[in-house]
C-alpha positions as CSV (number, residue, x, y, z in Angstrom):
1,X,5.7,70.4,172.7
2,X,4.2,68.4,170.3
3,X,5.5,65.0,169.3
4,X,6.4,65.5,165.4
5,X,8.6,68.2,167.1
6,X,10.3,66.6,169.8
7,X,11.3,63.5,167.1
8,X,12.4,66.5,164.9
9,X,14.9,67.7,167.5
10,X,16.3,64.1,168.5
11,X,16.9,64.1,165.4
12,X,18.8,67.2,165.0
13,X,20.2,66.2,168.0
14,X,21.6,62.8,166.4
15,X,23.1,64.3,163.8
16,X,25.2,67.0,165.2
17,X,26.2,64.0,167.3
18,X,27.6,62.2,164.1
19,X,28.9,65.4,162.7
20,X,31.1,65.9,166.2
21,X,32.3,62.2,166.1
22,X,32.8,62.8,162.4
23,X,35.2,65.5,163.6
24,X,36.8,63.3,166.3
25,X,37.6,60.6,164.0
26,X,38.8,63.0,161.4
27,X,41.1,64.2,163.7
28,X,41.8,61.4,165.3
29,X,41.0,63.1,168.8
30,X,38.7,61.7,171.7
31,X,40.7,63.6,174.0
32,X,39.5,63.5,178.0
33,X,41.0,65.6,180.9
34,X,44.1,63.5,180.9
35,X,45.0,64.1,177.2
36,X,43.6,67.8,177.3
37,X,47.0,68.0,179.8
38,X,48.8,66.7,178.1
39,X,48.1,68.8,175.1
40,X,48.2,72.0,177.3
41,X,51.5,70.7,178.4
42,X,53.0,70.1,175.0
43,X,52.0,73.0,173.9
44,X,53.3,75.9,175.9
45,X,56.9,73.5,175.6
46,X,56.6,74.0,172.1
47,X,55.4,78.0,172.8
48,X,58.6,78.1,175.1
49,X,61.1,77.1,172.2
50,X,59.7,79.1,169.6
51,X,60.2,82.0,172.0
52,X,63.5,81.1,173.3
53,X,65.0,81.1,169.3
54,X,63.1,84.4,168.1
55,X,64.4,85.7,171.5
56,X,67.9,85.2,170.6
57,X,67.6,86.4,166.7
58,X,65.7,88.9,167.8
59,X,68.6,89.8,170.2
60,X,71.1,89.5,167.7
61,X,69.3,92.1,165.4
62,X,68.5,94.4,168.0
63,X,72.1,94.8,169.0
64,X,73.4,94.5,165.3
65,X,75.4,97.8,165.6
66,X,77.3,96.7,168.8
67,X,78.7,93.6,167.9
68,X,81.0,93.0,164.8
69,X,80.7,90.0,162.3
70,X,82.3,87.6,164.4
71,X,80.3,88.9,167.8
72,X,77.0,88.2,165.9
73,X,77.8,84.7,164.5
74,X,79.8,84.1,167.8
75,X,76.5,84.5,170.1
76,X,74.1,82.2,167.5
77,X,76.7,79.6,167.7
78,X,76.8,80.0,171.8
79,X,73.3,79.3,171.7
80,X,73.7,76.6,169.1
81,X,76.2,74.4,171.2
82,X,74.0,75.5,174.3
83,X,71.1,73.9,172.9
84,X,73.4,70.8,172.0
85,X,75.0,70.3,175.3
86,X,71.5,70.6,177.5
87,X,70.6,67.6,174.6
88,X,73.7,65.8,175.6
89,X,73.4,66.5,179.5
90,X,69.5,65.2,179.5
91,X,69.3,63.0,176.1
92,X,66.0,62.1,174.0
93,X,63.6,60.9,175.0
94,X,64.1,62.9,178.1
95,X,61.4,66.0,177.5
96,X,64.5,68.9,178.1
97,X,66.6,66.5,175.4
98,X,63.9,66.8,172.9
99,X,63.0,70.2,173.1
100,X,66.9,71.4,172.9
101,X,67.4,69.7,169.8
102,X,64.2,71.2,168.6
103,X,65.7,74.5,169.6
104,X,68.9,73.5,167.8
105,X,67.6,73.1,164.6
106,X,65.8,76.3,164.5
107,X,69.3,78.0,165.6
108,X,70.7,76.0,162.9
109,X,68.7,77.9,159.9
110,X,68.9,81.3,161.9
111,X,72.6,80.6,161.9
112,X,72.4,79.5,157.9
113,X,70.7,82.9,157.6
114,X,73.2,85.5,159.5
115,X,75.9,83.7,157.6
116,X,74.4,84.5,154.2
117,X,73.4,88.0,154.9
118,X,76.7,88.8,156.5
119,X,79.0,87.6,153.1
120,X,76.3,87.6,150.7
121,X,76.6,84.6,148.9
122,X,74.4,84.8,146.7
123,X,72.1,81.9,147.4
124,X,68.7,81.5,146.8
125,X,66.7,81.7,149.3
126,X,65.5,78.2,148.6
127,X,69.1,76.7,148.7
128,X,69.2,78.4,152.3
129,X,66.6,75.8,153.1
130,X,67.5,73.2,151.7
131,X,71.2,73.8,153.6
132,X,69.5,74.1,157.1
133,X,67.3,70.7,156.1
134,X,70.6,69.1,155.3
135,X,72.5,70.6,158.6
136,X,69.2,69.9,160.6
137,X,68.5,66.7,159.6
138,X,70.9,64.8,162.4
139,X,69.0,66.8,165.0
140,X,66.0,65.5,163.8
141,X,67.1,61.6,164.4
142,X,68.5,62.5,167.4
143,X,65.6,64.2,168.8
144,X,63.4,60.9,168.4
145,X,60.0,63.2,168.3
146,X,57.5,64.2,166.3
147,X,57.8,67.6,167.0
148,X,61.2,67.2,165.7
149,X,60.6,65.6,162.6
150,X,57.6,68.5,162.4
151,X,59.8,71.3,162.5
152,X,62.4,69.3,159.5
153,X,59.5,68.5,157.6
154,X,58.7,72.4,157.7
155,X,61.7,73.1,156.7
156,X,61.7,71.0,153.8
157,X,58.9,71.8,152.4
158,X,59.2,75.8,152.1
159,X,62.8,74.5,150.0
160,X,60.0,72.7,147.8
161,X,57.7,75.4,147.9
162,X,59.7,78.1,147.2
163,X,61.9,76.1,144.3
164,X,58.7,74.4,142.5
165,X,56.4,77.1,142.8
166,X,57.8,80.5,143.5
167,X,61.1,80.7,141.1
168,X,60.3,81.9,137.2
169,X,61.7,81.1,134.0
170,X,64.6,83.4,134.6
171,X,66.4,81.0,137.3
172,X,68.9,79.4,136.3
173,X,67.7,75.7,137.2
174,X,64.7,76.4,136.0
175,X,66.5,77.4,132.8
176,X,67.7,73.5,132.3
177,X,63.9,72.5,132.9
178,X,62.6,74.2,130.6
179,X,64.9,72.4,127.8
180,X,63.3,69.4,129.2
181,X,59.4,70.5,128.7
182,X,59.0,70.2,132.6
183,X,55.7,73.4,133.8
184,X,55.1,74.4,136.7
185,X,52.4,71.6,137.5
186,X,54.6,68.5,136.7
187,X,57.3,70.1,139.8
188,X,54.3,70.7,141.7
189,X,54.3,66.6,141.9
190,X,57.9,66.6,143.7
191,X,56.4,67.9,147.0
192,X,53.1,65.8,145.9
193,X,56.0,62.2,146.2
194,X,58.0,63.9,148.7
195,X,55.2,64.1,151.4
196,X,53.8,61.0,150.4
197,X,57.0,58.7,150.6
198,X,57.9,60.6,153.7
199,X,53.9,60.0,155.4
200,X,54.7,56.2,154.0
201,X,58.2,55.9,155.4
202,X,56.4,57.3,159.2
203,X,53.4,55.3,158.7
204,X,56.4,51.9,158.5
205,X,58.0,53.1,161.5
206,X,54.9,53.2,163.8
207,X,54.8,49.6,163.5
208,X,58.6,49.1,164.2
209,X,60.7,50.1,167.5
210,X,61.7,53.4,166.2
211,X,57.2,54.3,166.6
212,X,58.7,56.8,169.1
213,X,59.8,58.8,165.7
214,X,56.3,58.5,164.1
215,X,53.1,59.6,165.9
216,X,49.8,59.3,163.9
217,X,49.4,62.8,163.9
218,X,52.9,63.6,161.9
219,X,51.9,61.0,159.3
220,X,48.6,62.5,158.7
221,X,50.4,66.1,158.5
222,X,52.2,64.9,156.1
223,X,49.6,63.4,154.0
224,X,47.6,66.7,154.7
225,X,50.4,68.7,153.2
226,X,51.0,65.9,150.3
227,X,47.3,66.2,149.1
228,X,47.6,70.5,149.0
229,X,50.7,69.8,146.5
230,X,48.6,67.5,144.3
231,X,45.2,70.0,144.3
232,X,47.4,72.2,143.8
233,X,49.6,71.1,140.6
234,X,46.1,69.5,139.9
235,X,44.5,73.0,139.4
236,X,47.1,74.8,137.5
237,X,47.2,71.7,134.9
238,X,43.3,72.3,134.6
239,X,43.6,75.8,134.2
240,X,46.8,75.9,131.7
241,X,49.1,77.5,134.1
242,X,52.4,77.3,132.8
243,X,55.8,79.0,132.2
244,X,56.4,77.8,128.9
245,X,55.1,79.3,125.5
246,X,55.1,76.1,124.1
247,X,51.6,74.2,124.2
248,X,51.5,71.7,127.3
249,X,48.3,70.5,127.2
250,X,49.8,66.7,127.0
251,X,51.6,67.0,129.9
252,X,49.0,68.7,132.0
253,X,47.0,65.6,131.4
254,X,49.2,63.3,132.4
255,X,49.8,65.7,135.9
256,X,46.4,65.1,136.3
257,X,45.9,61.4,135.6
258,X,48.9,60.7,137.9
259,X,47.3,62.5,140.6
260,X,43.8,60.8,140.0
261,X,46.0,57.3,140.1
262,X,47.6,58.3,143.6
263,X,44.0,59.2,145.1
264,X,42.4,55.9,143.5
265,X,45.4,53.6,145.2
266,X,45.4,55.3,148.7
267,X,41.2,55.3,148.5
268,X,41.2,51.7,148.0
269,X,44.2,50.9,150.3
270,X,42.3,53.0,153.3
271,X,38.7,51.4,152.2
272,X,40.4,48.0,152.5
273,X,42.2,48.8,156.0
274,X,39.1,50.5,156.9
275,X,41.3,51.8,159.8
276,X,41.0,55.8,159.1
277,X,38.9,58.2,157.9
278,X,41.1,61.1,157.6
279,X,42.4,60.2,154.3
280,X,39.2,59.7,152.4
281,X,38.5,63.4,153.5
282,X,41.4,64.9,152.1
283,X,40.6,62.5,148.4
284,X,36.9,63.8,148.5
285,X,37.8,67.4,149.2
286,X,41.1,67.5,146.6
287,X,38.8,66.2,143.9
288,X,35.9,68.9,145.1
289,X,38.3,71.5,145.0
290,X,39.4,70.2,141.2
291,X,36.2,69.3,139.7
292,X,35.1,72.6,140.7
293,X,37.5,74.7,139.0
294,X,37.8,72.8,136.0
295,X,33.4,73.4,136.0
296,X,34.7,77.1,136.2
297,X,37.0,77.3,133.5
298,X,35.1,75.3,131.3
299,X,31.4,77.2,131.8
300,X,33.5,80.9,132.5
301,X,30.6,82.3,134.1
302,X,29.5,84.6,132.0
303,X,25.5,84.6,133.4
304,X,24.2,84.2,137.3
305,X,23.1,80.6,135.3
306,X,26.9,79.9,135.8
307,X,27.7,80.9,139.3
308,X,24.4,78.8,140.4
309,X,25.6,75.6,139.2
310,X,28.9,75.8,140.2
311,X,26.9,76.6,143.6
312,X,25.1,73.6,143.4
313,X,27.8,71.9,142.2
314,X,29.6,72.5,145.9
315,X,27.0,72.1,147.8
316,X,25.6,68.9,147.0
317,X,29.1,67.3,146.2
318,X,30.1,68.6,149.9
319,X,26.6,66.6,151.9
320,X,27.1,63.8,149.4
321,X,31.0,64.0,151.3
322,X,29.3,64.4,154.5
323,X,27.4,61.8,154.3
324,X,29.4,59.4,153.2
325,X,32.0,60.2,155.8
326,X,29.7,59.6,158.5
327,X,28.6,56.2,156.9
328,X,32.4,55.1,157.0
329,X,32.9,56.4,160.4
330,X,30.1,54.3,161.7
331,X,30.8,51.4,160.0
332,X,34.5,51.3,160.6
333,X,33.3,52.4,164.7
334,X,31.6,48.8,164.8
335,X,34.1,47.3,163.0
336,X,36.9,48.1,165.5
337,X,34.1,47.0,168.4
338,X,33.4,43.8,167.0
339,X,37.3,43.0,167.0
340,X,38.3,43.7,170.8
341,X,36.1,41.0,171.9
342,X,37.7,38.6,169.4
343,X,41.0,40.0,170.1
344,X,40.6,39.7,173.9
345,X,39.3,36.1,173.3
């Protein structure tokens, strides 16, 4: 082989390299046998406990027509107060504690759920979760886990989801917001705060005794899922999408400039710490995904000439990403080197 060939694929070579320990740092995984256990471990618990609480709604439903109202709440609360006394009988942060609590706050919204279908309330689905979040949420501190806090978080969010960006005009809340001039994208920005204060609050408690409650990968979850709310509320501002009549073009601004402020304060926080990666990723890709459909709306690709640029547009925007990533990555890499031996001195 010749030798412009052979420097050609060390090259290569190199780079996929960078792009793997790109995806490492990203992730915030370097995982070796002993972690790749663990993981295995964790995650057939977690497999176990989602079974366990389909298993007994799925054994309520199934024998609906034999038991009577009080037979089917009677058997979810059985399981309820038997997932609470194996918590008290091997406490947190006892693995079998954890994952009963865990357990117990999933009965708790399946519980929420019989209730409302068996009297009809006449809830919205959204108040449902926001109930079980409310009832759940003492689980969640005892349980002392990120898996815990996980499963709340979940919880909470499909109540934001489904109030901020499912419900119409016609609900009555959303009646009294539209008096006040509030669209869709400026409640799109509740989740967008929510997430945020909650990765904030986490990211506090790492450093703090109560770090038990607040593994990295929780905070970054939530970040993840803050950053989706913001593209989000960002993209329907820049494409007009709103429930009102009324001209909102103002406020749709402002929905954007706030966002644009949150990614400038948390890109120069992170550049300063120069700590982690992952959430210069998720500012570079919200901002790709923005700029790209505010080039759509404003070009509205009526020729090929259109659907090229905006092509061109992703592409070089995503290597320019790329590339920049890895610099940070390997910069920060020799950072972090340079400051165990000064540490350990």
């Amino acid at each position: 082989m010749k030798r412009p060939a052979l420097d050609d694929l060390a090259r290569d070579y190199r780079f996929g390299e960078e792009a793997i320990a790109l995806a490492l740092d990203l992730t915030g995984a370097r995982p070796d046998r002993a972690a790749w256990r663990t993981f295995a471990i964790r995650l057939m618990n977690a497999t176990g406990i989602a079974a366990v609480g389909a298993g007994a709604i799925f054994f309520v439903a199934a024998n609906w027509q034999h038991f009577g109202i009080l037979g089917r709440l009677g058997l979810l609360q059985a399981a309820l107060l038997a997932s609470a006394g194996v918590a008290w009988w091997r406490p947190p942060p006892h693995m079998i504690g954890r994952s009963a609590l865990v357990l117990a706050l999933l009965l708790t919204g399946a519980l929420l759920a019989l209730f409302g279908l068996t009297y009809q309330t006449g809830a919205d689905v959204y108040e449902l979760f926001l109930a079980w979040a409310a009832l759940g949420l003492p689980f969640a501190l005892a349980g002392r886990s990120g898996a815990a806090w996980a499963t709340w978080w979940i919880v909470v969010n499909v109540a934001l989801a489904l109030f901020c960006g499912w419900l119409g005009p016609g609900d009555f809340m959303w009646g009294w917001l539209d008096r006040w001039g509030v669209g869709k994208p400026a409640m799109l920005l509740l989740p967008f705060a929510v997430n945020l204060a909650g990765a904030a609050l986490f990211l506090y408690l790492a450093h703090t005794p109560l770090a038990e409650h607040a593994p990295r990968w929780l905070v970054r979850m939530l970040v993840t899922i803050a950053f989706l709310y913001g593209t989000v509320a960002s993209i329907t501002a820049v494409t007009g999408g709103w429930w009102r009549e009324a001209d909102m073009t103002g406020q749709n601004t402002v929905i954007v400039v706030l966002f644009a402020a949150a990614s400038i304060a948390i890109a120069v926080i992170t550049l300063r710490a120069k700590r982690d990666v992952f959430p210069m990723a998720l500012i570079i890709a919200s901002w790709i995904a923005v700029s790209t459909v505010l080039i759509i709306s404003g070009l509205k690709l009526r020729d090929i000439g259109g659907f090229f640029l905006v092509a061109m547009w992703i592409i070089g925007t995503s290597t320019g990403a790329g590339i920049l990533l890895m610099k940070w990555v390997r910069e920060w890499r020799i950072d972090d080197d340079e400051q165990v031996p000064e540490a350990a001195a």
